[in-house]
Structures are given as C-alpha cells and as structure tokens.
N, C-alpha and C positions, 0 to 999 in steps of 0.2 A: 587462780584458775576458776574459781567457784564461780567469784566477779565478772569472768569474760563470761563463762554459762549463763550467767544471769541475766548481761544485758543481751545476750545473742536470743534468749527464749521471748527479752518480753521483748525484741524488736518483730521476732516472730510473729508473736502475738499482734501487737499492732499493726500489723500487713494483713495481717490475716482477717481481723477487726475491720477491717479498711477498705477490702475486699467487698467481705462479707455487705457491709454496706450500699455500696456503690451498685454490688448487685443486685440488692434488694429496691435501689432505688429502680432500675433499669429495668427491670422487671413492671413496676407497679407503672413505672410511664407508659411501656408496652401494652400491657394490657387494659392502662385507662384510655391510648387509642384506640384500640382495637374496639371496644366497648363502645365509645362516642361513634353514634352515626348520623353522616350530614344526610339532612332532607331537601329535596330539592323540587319542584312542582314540575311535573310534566306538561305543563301550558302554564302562557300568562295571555289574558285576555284584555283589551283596551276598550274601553266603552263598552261596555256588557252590557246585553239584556238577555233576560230569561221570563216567558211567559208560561204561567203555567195555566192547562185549561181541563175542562170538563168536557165529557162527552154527554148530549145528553139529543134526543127525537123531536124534533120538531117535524108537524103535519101540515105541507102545504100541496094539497091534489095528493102526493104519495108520504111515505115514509120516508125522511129527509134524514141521516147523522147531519148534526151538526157541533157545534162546540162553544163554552159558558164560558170567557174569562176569568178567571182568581182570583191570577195576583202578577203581578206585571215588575219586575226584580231589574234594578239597572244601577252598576257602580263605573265608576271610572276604570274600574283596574280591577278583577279575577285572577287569582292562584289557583290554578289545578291540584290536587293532592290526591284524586279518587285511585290513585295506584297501590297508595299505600293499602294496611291491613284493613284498618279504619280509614274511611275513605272520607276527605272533607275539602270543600272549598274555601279559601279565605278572602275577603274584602278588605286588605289595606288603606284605602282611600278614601273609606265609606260606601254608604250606602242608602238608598229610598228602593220602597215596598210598596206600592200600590196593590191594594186588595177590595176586591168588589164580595158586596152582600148577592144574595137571590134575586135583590130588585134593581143590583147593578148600582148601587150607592158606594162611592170611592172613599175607604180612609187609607192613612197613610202611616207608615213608618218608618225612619230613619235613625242616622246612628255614622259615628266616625268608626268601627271596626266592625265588620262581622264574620262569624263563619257557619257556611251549611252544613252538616255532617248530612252525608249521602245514605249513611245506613239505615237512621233514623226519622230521618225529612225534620231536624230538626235546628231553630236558626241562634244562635247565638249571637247577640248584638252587643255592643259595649262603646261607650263614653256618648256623651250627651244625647241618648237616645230618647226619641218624643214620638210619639205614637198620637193619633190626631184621627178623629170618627166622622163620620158623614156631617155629624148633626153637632160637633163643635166641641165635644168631649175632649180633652187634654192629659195625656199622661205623661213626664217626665221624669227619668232613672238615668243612673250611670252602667246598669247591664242589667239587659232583658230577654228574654227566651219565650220563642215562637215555635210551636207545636203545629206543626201544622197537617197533621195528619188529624189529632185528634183536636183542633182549633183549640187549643188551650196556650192561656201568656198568660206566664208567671215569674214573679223577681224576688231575688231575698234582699236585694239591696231600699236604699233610700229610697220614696219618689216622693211628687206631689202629682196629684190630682184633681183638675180642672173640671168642675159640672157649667155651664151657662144655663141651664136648662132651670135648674134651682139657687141660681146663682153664689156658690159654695166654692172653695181651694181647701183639700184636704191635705196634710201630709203624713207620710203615715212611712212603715216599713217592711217590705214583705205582704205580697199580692199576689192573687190569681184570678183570672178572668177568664169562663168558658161561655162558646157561644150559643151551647145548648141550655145551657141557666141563666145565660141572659143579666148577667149583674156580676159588678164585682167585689170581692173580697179582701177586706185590708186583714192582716196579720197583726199588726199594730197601728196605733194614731198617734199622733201627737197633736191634733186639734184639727176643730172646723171655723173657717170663718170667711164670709161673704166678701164678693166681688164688690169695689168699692165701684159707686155708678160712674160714669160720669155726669158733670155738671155742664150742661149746656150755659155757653155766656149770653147775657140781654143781650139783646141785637139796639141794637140805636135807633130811636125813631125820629125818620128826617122830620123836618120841619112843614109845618101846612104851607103853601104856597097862598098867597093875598090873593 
C-alpha cells in the first residue's frame, strides 16, 4: 500500500513539475513579445534632397530677404522615423553632403550609412566616409559625426588625413575639427609622412630634320 502511495505522490509530483514549467516558459515568451516593438518609418523617400539655407538682407535699391545655401543633402533612399520619441532619419544607401563656407566654397561629404537625428541636427555617418575641403584637404574614417548646429566633426574611430597644402598623410585616432578654431585636433598619431611626388617621364626628343 505504502508503494502504490509512493508512486501515485511522486507521479504527482512530476505533473505538477511539469506544469510548473511549461508555464513558466509560456509566460517568459509572452512577455518577451510583448516587450519587442517593431519600428517601422512613416515615409520612405527615393532620390532625396534636402537643402538647408540661411536667411540673411541683402540691399539692392530696398531691403531684400533673401537666402545663403549650406549644405545641400541628397541620398538614393530616406527612412522617415521623426514619429518616434527621438525623432531620426536614416540613409540606407548612402550618402553626399555638400556644404558651402561664407565665400560659397563647396566641400563635400559622404559615406555608405547615415542617420540625422532631428532633435539634435545631428549627423551620424558610418562606413567609408571621406570628407573632402574646398582647397583639397582629405579626411577618411569608418564613422564620423556632423554637428551642425554647433559646426563641429568629430571621430573616435581610425582615420587618415590628407594635407596637399604641406604635402603630409597623417594617421592618427580620435579627432575633432571646429570651424570657429579653424584647425584640427588629432587625439592620437601614429605618424607623419609625405606625399610621394610624382615623377614626370623624359619626353623623347624628335630628331633635327637635315
């Protein structure tokens, strides 16, 4: 009799173990969907451009508004996201930046990822991004960040850095470059060393003619 008790408790038991489990899993699935929320962009954009301008007086006979180019923004493809909390755009397909100084001198920026965050006006770019100055400057990273509120680019990742001007390639790790200081900041180097020239070839000299 003991023996029937015995196995009738621990089969109990194992149901009940059994249970318990099964619930517990049920449970933890439930609530890790419930938890996951899919995001989804409220626009997608094909050929995008986005200008941004200044407003600034010009005097021609009256008082004229008129308006200063920036920076001139164009990717293949835009994701909308400004619904959400934090509000951002993404650039899937890449990206080019055209951006004008005071004297209206174009450098350029690009990059295979980017995203705008709306709240900040700030740009995050990532994978082969090269940044390129009026006057032939070269910067190249694999993610770089555009402030453009407060004109400051800055990277904690790898770059190099092309001077033609002093004819130099630096590489270095971790930069910042504002436009009100006018120069930029390496965080670290790993060496300088010169643009090798090129060597022009002798040209042939024809023959005199009798």
């Amino acid at each position: 009799m003991n023996k029937v008790l015995e196995k009738n408790m621990l089969s109990i038991a194992t149901i009940f173990v059994a249970m318990l489990f099964f619930s517990c899993g049920d449970n933890y699935k439930r609530v890790g969907d419930e938890a996951k929320k899919n995001v989804f962009p409220i626009g997608i954009a094909e050929n995008f451009v986005l200008t941004y301008t200044e407003a600034k007086k010009v005097i021609v006979a009256d008082s004229v508004e008129a308006s200063r180019v920036i920076s001139v923004l164009t990717s293949p493809k835009q994701e909308d996201y400004t619904n959400l909390e934090f509000p951002y755009r993404t650039f899937p397909n890449g990206l080019l930046l055209d951006f004008f100084d005071d004297l209206n001198q174009k450098s350029i920026v690009k990059a295979d990822y980017g995203i705008i965050y709306s709240a900040t006006n700030l740009i995050d770019l990532r994978g082969n991004v090269v940044l390129e100055s009026h006057d032939g400057k070269k910067l190249e990273t694999s993610q770089l960040y555009l402030d453009q509120d407060n004109e400051w680019i800055f990277t904690h990742e790898k770059f190099t850095y092309t001077n033609p001007e002093d004819g130099t390639i630096m590489d270095g790790e971790g930069m910042d470059f504002s436009k009100d200081r006018n120069f930029l900041y390496a965080h670290k180097t790993y060496g300088l060393m010169l643009i090798p020239e090129e060597k022009e070839e002798p040209q042939e000299k024809e023959p005199l003619n009798d």
